[in-house]
N, C-alpha and C positions, 0 to 999 in steps of 0.2 A: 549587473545584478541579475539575479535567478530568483524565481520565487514560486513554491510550490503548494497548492490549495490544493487540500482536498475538502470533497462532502459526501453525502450518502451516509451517514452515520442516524443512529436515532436508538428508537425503544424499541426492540421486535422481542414477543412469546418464544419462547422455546419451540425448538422446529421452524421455527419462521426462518427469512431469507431477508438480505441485506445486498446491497451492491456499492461500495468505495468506490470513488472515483479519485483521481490526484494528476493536476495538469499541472505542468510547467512551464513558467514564460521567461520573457526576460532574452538577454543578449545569450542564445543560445546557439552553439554551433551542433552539437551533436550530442547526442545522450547514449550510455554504454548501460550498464546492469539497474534495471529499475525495482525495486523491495517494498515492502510490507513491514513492517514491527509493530507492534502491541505492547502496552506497558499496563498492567493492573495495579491495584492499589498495594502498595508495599511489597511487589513485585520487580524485580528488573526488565529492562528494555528487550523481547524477544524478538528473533527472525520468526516470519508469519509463510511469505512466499517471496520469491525472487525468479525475475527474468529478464532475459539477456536479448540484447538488439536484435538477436536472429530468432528469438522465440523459443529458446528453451528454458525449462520453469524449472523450479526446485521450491518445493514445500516442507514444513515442519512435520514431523509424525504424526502431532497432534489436530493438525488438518486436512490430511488428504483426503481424499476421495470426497471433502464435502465443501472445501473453497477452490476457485479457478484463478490465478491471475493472468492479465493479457495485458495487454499496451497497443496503441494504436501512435504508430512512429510517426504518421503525420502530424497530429495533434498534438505530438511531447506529452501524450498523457498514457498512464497505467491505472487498469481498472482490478477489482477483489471481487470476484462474485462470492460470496460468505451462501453456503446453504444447512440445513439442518442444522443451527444454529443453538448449542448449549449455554448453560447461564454462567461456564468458565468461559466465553469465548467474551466474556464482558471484560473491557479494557477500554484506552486510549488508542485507537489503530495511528500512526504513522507514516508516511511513505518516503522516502530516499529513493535519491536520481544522482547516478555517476555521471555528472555533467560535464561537457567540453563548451567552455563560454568560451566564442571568438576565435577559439583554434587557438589557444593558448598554452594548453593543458586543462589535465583533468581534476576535478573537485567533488567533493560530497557536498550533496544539498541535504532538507531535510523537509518536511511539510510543518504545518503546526499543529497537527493531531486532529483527530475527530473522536467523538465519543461512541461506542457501543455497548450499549445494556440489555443485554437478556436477561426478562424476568415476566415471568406471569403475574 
């Protein structure tokens, strides 16, 4: 079994900064492309950011230049720095991990969500 936590989620002001966190444990042999998604209210599921074992990222339009995501491969975790943070950027964040349990093959995981509310 896989299983992916995240936290860092909460209430920040407009302008404020935010940092997600999402570790993975469990019977893990190796982890491939780690993601981001956001789901607002009566919204669909969106790609936020995405990064690949070697560390190249790819972001939505809607967030460059003001969120970061990294991954630290020892710890099977991917982190969102969220900065100048608008009150669309409120959602449910998600993370997904292309996971290789046992050398098996590969699988999509998913987190259980965290919340983010921007609002003064």
């Amino acid at each position: 079994q896989v299983q992916l936590v995240e936290s860092g989620g909460g209430l920040v002001q407009p302008g404020g900064s935010l940092r997600l966190s999402c570790a993975a444990s469990g019977s893990i042999f190796s982890i491939n492309t780690m993601r981001w998604h956001r789901q607002a209210p009566g919204k669909q599921r969106e790609l936020v950011a995405a990064i690949a074992r070697g560390g190249s990222t790819n972001y939505a339009d809607s967030v460059k230049g003001r969120f970061t995501i990294s991954r630290d491969n020892a710890k099977n975790t991917v982190y969102l720095q969220m900065n100048s943070l608008k009150p669309e950027d409120t959602a449910v964040y998600y993370c997904y991990a292309n996971v290789n349990p046992g050398g098996l093959g590969w699988d999509g995981y998913w987190g259980q969500g965290t919340q983010v509310t921007v609002s003064s």
